[in-house]
C-alpha positions in Angstrom: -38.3 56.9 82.8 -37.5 58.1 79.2 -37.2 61.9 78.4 -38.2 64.0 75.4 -38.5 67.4 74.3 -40.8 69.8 74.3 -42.3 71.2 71.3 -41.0 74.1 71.8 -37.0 72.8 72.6 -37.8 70.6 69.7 -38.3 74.0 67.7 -35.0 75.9 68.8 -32.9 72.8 68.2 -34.5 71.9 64.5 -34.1 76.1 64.4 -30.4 75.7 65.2 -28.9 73.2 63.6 -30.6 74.4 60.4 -29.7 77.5 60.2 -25.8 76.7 60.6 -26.1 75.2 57.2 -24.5 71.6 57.8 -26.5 69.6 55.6 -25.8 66.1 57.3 -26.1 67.8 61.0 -29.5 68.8 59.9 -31.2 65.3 58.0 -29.4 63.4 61.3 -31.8 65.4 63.9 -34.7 66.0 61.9 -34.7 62.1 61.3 -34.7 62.3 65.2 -37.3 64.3 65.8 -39.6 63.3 62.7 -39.2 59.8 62.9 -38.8 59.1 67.0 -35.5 56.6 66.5 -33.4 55.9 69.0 -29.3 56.2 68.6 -28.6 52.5 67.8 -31.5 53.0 65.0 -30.3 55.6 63.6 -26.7 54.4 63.7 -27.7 50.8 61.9 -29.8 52.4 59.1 -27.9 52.3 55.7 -29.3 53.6 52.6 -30.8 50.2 51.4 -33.1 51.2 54.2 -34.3 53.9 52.5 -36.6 53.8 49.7 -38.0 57.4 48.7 -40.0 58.8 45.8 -40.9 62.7 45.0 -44.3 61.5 46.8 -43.6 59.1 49.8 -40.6 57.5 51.0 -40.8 54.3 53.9 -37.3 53.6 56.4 -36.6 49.8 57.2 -36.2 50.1 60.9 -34.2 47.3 62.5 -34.6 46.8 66.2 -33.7 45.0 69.1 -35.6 41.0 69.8 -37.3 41.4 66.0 -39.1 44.3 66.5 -38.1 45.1 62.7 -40.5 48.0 61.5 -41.3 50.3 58.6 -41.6 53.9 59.4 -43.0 56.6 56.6 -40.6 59.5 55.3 -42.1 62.7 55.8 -41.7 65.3 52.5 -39.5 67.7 54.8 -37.5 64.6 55.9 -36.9 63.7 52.4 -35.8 67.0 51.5 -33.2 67.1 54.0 -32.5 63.3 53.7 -31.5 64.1 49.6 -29.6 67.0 50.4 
């Protein structure tokens, strides 16, 4: 049975890894936790996937057995996505 966070773990880590100030450490797990991917997901997206604007932004998700799917951006996402 699959496992998540709480809100509150999902707080402390997103709390953590942003205050140590690595840039990359940060967009990887607030991509994570903001837009539910799993590893392989995340580890497949290239920036092609990625279209963003100052107002929206959409990530071409490829999955397994063409379950291919777009997912929105959030703004904090695409701050820490740009940095």
């Amino acid at each position: 049975m699959p496992k998540w966070l709480s809100r509150n773990e999902q707080n402390a880590l997103h709390r953590e890894v942003r205050f140590r100030g690595d840039a990359r450490e940060h967009a990887i797990v607030l991509t994570f936790l903001r837009m539910g991917l799993r590893v392989i997901e995340l580890c497949d997206l290239q920036l092609t996937d990625l279209t963003m604007s100052d107002r929206k932004g959409i990530a071409y998700i490829r999955s397994e057995g063409d379950k291919d799917r777009e997912l929105p951006i959030s703004s904090e996402l695409r701050i820490a996505l740009q940095a």
